[in-house]
C-alpha positions in Angstrom: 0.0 0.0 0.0 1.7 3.1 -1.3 0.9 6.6 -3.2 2.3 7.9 -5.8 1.9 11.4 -7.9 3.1 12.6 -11.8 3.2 15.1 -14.0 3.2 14.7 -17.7 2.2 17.4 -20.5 3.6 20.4 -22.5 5.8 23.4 -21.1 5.7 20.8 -18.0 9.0 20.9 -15.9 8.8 17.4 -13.8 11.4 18.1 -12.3 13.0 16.0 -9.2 12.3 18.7 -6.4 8.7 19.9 -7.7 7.9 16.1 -7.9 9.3 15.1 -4.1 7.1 18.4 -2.6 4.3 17.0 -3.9 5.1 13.1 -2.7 5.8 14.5 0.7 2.5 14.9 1.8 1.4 11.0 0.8 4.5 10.0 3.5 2.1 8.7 5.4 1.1 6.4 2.5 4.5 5.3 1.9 6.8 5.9 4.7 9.7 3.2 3.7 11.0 4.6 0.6 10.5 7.3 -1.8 11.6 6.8 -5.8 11.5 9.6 -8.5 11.7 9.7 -12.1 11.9 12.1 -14.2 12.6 12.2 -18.0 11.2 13.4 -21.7 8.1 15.2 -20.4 7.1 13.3 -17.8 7.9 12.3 -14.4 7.0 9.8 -11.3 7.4 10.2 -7.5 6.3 6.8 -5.6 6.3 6.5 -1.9 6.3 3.0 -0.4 5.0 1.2 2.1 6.8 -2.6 1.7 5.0 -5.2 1.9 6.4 -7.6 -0.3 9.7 -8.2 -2.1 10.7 -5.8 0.9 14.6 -6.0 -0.6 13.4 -5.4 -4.2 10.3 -3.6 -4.8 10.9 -0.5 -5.5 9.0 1.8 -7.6 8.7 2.9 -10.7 9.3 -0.3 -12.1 10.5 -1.0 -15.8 10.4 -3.3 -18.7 13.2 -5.0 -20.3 13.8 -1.6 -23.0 13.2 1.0 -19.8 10.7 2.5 -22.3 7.6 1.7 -19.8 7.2 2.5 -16.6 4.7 2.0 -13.7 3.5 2.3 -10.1 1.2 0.9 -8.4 -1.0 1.5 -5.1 -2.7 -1.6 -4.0 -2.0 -5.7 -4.1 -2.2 -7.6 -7.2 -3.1 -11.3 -5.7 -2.6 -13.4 -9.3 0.7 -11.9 -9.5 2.6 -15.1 -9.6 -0.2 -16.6 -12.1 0.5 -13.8 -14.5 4.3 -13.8 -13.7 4.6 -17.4 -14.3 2.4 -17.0 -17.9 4.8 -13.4 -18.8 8.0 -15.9 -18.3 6.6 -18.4 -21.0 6.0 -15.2 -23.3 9.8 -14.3 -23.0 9.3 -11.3 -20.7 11.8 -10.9 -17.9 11.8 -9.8 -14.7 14.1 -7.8 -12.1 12.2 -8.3 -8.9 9.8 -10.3 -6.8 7.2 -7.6 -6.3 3.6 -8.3 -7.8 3.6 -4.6 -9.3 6.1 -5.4 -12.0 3.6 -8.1 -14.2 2.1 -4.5 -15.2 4.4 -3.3 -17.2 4.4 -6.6 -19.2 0.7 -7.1 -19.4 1.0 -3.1 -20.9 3.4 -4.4 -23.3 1.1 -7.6 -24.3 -2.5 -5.9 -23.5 -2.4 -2.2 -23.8 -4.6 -0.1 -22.0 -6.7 -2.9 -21.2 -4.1 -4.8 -19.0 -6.1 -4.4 -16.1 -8.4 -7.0 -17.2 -6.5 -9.5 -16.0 -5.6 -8.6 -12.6 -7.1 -9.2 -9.6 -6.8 -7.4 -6.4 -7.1 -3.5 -5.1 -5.1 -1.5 -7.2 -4.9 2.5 -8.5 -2.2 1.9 -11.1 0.1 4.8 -13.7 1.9 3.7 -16.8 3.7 5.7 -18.7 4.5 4.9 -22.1 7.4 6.4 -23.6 8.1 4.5 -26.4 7.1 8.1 -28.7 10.3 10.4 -28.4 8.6 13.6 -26.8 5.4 12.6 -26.8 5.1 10.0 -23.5 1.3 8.6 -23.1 0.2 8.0 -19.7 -2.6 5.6 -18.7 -4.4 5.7 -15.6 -6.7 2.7 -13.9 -8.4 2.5 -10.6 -10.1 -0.9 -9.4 -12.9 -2.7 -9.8 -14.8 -1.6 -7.1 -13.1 1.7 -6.1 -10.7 0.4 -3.1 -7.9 2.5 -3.8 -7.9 5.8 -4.7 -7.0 8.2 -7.8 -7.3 12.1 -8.8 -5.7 14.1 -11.8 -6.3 17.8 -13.2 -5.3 19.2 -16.5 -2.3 21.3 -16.3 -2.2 24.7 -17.4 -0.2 24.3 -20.8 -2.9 21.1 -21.6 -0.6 18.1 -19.8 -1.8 16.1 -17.1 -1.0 15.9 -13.3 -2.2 13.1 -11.0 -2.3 11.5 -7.5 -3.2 9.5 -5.2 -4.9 12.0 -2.5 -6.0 15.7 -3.8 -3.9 17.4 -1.4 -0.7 16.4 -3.1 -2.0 17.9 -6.7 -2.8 20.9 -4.5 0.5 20.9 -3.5 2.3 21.0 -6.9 -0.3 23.8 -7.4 -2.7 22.0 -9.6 -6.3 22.6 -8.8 -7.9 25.5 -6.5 -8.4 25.6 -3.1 -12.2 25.8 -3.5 -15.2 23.7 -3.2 -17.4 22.8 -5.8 -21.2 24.1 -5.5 -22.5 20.9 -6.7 -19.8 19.1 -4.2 -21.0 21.0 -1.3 -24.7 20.4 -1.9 -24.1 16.7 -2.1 -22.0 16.7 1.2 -25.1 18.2 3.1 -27.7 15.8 1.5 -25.5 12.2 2.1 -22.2 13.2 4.2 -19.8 12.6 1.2 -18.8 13.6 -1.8 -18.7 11.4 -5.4 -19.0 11.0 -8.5 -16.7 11.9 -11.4 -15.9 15.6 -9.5 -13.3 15.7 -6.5 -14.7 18.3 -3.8 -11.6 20.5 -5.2 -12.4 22.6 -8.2 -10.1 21.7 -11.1 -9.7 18.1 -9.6 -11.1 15.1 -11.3 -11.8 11.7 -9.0 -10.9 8.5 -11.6 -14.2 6.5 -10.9 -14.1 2.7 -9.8 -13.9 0.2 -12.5 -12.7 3.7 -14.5 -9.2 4.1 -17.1 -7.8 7.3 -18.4 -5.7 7.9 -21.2 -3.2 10.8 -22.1 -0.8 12.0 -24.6 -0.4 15.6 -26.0 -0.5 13.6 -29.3 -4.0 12.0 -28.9 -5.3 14.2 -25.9 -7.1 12.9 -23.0 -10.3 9.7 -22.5 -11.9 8.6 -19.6 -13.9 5.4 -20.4 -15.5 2.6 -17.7 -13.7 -0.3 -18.1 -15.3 -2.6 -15.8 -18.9 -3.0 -15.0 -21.1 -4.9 -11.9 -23.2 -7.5 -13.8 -26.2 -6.0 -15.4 -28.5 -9.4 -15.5 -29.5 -10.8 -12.4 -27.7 -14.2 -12.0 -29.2 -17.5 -11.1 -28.8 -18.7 -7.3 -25.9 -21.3 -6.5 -27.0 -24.9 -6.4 -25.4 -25.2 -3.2 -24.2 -23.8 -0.4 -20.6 -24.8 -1.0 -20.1 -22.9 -3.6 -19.9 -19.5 -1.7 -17.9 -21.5 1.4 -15.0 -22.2 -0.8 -14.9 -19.0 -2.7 -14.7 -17.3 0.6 -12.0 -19.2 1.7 -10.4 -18.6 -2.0 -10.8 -15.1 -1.4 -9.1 -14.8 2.0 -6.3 -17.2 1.1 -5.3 -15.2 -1.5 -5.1 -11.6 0.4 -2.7 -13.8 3.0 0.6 -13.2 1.2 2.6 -10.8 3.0 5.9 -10.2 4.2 5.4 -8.6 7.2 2.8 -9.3 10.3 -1.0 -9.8 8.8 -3.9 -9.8 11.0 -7.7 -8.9 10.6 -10.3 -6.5 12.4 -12.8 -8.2 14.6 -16.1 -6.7 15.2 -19.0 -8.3 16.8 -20.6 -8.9 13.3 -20.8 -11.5 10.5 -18.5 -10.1 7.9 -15.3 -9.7 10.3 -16.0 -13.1 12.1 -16.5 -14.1 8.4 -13.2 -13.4 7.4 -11.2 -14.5 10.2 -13.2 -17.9 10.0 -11.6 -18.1 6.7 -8.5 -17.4 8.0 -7.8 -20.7 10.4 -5.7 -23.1 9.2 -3.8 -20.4 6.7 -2.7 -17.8 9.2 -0.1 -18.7 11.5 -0.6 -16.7 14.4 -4.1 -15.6 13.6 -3.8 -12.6 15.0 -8.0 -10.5 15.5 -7.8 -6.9 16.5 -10.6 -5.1 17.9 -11.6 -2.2 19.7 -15.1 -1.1 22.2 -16.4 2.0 23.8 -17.6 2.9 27.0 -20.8 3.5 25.2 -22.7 -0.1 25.4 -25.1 0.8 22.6 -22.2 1.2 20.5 -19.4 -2.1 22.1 -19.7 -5.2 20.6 -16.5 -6.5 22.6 -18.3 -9.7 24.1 -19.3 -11.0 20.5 -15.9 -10.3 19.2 -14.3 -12.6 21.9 -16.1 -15.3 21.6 -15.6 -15.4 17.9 -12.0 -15.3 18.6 -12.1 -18.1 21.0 -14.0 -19.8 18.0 -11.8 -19.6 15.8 -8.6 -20.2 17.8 -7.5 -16.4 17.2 -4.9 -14.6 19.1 -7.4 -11.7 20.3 -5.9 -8.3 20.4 -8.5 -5.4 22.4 -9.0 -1.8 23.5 -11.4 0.3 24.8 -10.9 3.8 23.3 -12.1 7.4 24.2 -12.9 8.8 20.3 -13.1 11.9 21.8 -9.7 12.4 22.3 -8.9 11.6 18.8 -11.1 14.0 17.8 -9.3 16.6 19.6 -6.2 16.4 17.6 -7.6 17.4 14.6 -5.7 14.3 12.7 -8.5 13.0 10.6 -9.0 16.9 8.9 -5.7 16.3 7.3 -6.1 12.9 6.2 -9.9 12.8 5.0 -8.9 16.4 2.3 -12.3 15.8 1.2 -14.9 16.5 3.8 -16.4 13.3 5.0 -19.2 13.3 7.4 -19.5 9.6 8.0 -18.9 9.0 12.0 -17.3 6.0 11.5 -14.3 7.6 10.3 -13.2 7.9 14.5 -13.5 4.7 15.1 -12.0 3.2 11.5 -8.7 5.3 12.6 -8.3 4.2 16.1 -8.7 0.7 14.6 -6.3 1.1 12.1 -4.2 3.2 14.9 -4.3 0.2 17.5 -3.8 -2.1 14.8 -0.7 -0.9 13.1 1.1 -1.5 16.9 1.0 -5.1 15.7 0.9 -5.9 12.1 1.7 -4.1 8.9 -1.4 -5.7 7.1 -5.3 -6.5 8.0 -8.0 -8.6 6.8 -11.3 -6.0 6.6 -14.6 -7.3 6.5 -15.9 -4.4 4.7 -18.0 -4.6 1.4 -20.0 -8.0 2.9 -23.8 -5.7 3.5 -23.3 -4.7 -0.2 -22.7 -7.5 -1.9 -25.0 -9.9 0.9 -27.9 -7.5 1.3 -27.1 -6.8 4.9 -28.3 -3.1 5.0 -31.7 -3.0 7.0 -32.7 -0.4 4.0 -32.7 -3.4 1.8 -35.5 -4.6 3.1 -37.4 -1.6 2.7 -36.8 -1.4 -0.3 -38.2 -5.3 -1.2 -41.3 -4.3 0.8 -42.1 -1.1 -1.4 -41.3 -2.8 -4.6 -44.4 -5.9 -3.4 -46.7 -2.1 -2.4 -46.0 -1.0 -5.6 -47.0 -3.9 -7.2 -50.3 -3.8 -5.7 -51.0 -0.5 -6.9 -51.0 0.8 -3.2 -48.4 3.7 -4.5 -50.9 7.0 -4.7 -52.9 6.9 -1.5 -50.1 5.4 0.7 -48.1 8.6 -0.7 -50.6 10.9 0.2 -51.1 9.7 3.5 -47.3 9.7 4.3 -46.4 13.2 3.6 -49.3 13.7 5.6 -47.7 12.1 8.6 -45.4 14.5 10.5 -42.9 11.3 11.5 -39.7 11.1 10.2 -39.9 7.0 11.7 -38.6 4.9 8.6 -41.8 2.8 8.8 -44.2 6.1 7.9 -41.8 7.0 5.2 -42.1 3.6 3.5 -45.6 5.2 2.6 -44.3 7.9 1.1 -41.7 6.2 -1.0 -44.2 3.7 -2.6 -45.8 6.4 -4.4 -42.2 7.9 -5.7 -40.0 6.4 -8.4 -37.7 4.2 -6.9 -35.1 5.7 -7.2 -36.0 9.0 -5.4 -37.1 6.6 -2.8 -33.8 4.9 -2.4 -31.9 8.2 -2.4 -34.4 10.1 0.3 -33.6 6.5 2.2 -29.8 7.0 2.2 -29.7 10.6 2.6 -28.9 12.4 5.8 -30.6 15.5 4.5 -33.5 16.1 2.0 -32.1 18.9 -0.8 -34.5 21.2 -0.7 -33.8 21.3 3.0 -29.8 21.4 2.6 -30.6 24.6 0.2 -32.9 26.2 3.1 -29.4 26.5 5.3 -27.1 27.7 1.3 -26.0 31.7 1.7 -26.1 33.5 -1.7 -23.1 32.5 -3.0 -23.6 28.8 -2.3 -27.0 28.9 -3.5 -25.6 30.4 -6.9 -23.0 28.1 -6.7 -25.1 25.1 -6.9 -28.1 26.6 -9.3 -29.3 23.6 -11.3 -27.6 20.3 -9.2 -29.6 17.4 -8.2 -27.6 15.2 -5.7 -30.7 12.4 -7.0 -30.1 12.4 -10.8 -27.2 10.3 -10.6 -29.3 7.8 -8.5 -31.9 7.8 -11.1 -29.1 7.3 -13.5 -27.7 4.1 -12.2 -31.0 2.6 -11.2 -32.0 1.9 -14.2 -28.7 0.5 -15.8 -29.4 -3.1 -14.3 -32.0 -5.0 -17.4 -34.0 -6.9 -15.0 -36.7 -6.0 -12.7 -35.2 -6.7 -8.9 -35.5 -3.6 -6.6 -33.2 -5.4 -4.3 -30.4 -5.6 -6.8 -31.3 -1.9 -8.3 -30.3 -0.8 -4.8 -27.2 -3.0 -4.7 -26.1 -1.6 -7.5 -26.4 2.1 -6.3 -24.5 1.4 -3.4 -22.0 0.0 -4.6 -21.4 2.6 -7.3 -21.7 5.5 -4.6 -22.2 4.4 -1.0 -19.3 1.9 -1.2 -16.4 3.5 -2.8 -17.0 7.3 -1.7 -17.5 6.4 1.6 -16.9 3.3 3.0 -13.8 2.3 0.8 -13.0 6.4 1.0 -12.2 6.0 5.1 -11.3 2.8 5.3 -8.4 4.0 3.0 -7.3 7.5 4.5 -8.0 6.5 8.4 -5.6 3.1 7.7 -3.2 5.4 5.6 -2.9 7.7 8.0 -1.3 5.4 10.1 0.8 3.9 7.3 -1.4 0.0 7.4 -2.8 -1.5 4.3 -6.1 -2.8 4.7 -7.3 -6.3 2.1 -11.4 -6.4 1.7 -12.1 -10.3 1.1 -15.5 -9.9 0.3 -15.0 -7.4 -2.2 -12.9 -9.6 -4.8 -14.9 -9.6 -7.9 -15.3 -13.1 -8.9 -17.3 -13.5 -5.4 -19.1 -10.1 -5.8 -20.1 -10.7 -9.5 -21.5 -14.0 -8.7 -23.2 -13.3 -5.4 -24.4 -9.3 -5.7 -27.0 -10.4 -8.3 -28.4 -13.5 -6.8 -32.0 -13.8 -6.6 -33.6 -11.9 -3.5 -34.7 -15.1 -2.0 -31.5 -16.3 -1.9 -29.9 -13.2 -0.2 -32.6 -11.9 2.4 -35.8 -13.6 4.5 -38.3 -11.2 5.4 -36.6 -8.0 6.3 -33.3 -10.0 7.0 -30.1 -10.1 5.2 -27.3 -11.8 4.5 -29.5 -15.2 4.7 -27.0 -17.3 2.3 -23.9 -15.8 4.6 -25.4 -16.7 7.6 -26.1 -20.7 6.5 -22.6 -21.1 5.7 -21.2 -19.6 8.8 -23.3 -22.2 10.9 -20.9 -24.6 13.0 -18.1 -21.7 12.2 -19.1 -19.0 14.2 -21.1 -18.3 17.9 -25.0 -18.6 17.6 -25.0 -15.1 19.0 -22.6 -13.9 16.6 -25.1 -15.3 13.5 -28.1 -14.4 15.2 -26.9 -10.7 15.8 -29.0 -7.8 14.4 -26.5 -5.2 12.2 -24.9 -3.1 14.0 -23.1 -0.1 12.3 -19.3 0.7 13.3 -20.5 4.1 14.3 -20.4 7.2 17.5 -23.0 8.5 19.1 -23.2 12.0 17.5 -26.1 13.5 18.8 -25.0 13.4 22.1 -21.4 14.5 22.2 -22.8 17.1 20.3 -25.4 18.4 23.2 -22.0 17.4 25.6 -18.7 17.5 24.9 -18.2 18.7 21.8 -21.5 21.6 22.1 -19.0 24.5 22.9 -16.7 23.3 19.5 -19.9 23.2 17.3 -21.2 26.4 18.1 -17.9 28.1 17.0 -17.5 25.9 14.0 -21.1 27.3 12.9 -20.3 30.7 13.8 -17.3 30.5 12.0 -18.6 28.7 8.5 -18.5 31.5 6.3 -21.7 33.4 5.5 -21.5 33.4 1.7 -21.6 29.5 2.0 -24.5 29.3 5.2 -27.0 31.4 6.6 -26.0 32.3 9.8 -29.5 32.2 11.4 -30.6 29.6 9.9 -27.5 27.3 11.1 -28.3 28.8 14.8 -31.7 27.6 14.0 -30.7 24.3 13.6 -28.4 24.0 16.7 -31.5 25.1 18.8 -33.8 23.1 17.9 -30.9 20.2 18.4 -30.0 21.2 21.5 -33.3 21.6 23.1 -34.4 18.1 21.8 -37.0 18.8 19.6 -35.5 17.0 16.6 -32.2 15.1 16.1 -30.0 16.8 13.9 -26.8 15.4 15.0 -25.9 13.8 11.5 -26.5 17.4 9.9 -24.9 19.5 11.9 -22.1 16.7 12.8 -21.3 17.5 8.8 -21.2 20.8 9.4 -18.5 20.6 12.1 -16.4 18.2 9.9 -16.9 20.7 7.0 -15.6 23.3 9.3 -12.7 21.3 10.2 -11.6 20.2 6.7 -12.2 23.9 5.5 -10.1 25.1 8.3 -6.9 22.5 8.4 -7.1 22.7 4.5 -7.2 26.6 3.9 -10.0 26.5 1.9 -10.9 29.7 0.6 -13.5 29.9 -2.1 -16.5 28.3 -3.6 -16.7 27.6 -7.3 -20.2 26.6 -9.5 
């Protein structure tokens, strides 16, 4: 798990020092080593966290001619496969590290070498086989684990990185927000979509390739797609066993400690189940909170004790994390989610022992495991029925905000503005109620719910449940979950595998029939019959319990004082002062729970503060 920046283009000095400034603030992404390159209009600076070939692996890495060069953030799993297959070819090799196969697959594949790896990867080759006229090709993963911006240059070149803040550094992009970035903060917590939060930085999509020269210009094309026909359910239940275990396996090689997180829940005890017998120690880390709504400590022992793990645990204060001021730095696009605290102390507590851990993130999208899901199976059966207009009239009737009532109102909607209004934190019409003049401006015209419409309908078949999936998995999954997974492990310089989000096992089990994935309003029904006689019956039996905080109250305690001067100090062209004030009051006095809203707020404060935002662009 590394980072890595370039600069490539026209009138484009990538020059040694300029490159290193901007590699200096991904150190904490690659603390071990730091490479750079720079020749015939175009330049690399890699920083490197070893994890295997630990002698040999640095980066950029070459072919045979030194006219191809590439880095790579990530694992590559089938590295030896696709070594062992380039040797036959004639190809030869300098190292032991998985991220040289890429240069040779270039040399064999082209742009579409990606095709045949599989693992987490955001990958840069640069071709310069063209005297003065070097082409660059960029690729992110299948599912958006790791991470990858670029901006145009000024002269028409290209500049990219792993994290916005370096690019900001080498003085490519503003230091302002997007209107449109902004709005969809309020509304979900996080920002997505082909748009970075920065204006003038780009965000490479999952599954996404880019292509440069100054010869041929610039392309962005979607190279890799979720299944768009819902697939047939297994004929047994073995099937998904031993890909688990396949899975797993594979995200074991390392040359340095390996361990996994351990929550109370399926996914983690999931994965470390998967891990006995091929781990040696099998090492579970996991953390509580004096907060008992919010520890699951108790089920995360006795799945270690299940599965023979050597248990690793702390009770944290996320509060004092907080105080610090870290995860401003490390998240440099706002992120409201409040799993972010706990994610870092985590990775924080975790990186004490091992260099590498098992994550059992991506298991509620690909197994159904969200409680929305089932919502979204009983609107689809009322819609069905034809119970859409008067069960919409009679819920917008209803003052409740209770997710029961508002499964009236949805039926009557398309569902896709249901599912949206069902993952949002904030309605939009409501987020523009708190906009200043210049924000409002700024955002004249955006609808965080188009691209929601958008990608509910790609999927040709006529499953709500898998409609919804789908959305997550091309939002939800990769802008937030994957997005803190990545920057609170980072920050601490750990890389961080996600098992259940290896492609072969999410392309055959996302699209399963409904049936196979949920009963009643329950999820993650096939997971839980193959877990049986592997994990505690309290662990299976378990309702879903997000990794979360409990917002709403530090807010009205602890951290009241700190949100009132992070409101007051918002600027006014971006909020309404009042109508912020507004917000806290009727917070604060219990009337309604806004702690999610104005929690964003405070985090948008934070990130404008620590990055020196100063603008807001439409």
């Amino acid at each position: 798990m590394c980072g890595f920046v370039g600069v490539a283009g026209p009138g484009v000095d990538p020059s040694a020092d300029a490159l290193r400034l901007m590699g200096s603030t991904l150190s904490h992404r690659g603390p071990d080593d730091e490479q750079v390159s720079a020749r015939d209009g175009a330049g690399l600076c890699f920083r490197r966290l070893s994890i295997i070939d630990l002698e040999g692996g640095a980066q950029p890495l070459w072919n045979e001619a030194r006219d191809i060069a590439c880095v790579l953030n990530g694992e590559l799993y089938n590295f030896k496969e696709l070594r062992a297959e380039l040797l036959d070819r004639g190809h030869q090799f300098r190292t032991g590290s998985d991220a040289e196969v890429i240069v040779h697959l270039y040399e064999e594949h082209g742009a579409r070498f990606a095709e045949r790896l599989i693992g987490m990867f955001a990958i840069a080759v640069v071709d310069y086989r063209r005297p003065g006229d070097p082409k660059v090709c960029l690729v992110r993963d299948r599912l958006g684990i790791k991470p990858l911006y670029w901006a145009s240059t000024s002269e028409g070149g290209l500049s990219f990185a792993s994290e916005p803040k370096a690019l900001l550094a080498g003085g490519y992009g503003a230091r302002s927000i997007r209107g449109s970035a902004l709005l969809d903060y309020l509304s979900l917590g996080w920002c997505g979509g082909p748009k970075a939060a920065w204006d003038g930085i780009e965000r490479l999509e999952a599954g996404h390739r880019l292509s440069w020269s100054r010869s041929e210009g610039l392309e962005v094309s979607r190279w890799w797609d979720l299944p768009l026909e819902p697939l047939e359910a297994p004929e047994s239940d073995s099937e998904l066993l031993s890909l688990m275990d396949e899975v797993v396996r594979d995200r074991l090689v390392a040359d340095v400690p390996l361990g996994a997180f351990l929550s109370g829940g399926l996914d983690s005890g999931a994965i470390v189940s998967s891990m006995m017998g091929e781990a040696d120690p099998l090492i579970a880390l996991s953390v509580g909170f004096d907060e008992a709504s919010h520890d699951e400590l108790e089920l995360a022992r006795k799945t270690a004790q299940a599965v023979g793990a050597e248990h690793f645990e702390e009770v944290m204060d996320p509060l004092a994390c907080l105080e610090a001021e870290d995860l401003a730095w490390h998240y440099d696009e706002p992120l409201a989610d409040p799993s972010t605290v706990p994610t870092y102390l985590v990775s924080r507590m975790a990186r004490e022992r091992v260099t590498v851990a098992l994550s059992g993130d991506g298991g509620d999208e690909v197994f159904a495991g969200y409680r929305r899901y089932g919502f979204v199976r009983l609107e689809q059966r009322l819609r069905s029925v034809g119970a859409g207009g008067v069960a919409r009239a009679f819920g917008r009737a209803l003052p409740s905000r209770t997710r029961g009532l508002s499964t009236l109102q949805n039926i009557g909607d398309h569902p896709a503005d249901a599912f949206f209004r069902s993952v949002s934190q904030a309605d939009p019409s409501f987020a523009l109620e708190l906009l200043g003049t210049d924000a409002r401006a700024a955002v004249e015209g955006h609808d965080p719910a188009q691209v929601y419409r958008e990608l509910w309908d790609r999927p040709r078949c006529g499953d709500d449940l898998y409609r919804a999936q789908y959305v997550d998995m091309k939002t939800w999954l990769p802008e937030d979950i994957l997005m803190k997974t990545d920057r609170a492990s980072m920050a601490v310089s750990l890389e961080v595998r996600v098992p259940l989000l290896d492609h072969r096992l999410v392309e055959r089990f996302a699209p399963a029939p409904a049936a196979h994935k949920m009963r009643g309003m329950r999820g993650k029904r096939a997971l839980r019959r193959v877990m049986h006689g592997r994990l505690p019956e309290e662990v299976l039996a378990g309702k879903k319990r997000g990794f979360d905080t409990p917002v709403s109250a530090w807010l009205r305690g602890p951290l009241r004082g700190e949100l009132e001067s992070g409101l007051r100090s918002l600027p006014s062209g971006w909020f309404r002062p009042e109508a912020l004030a507004a917000l806290n009051v009727e917070h604060q006095s219990g009337a309604r729970d806004h702690g999610r809203l104005l929690w964003s707020l405070l985090v948008l404060e934070r990130w404008r503060r620590r990055h020196e935002v100063v603008g807001l662009a439409g």
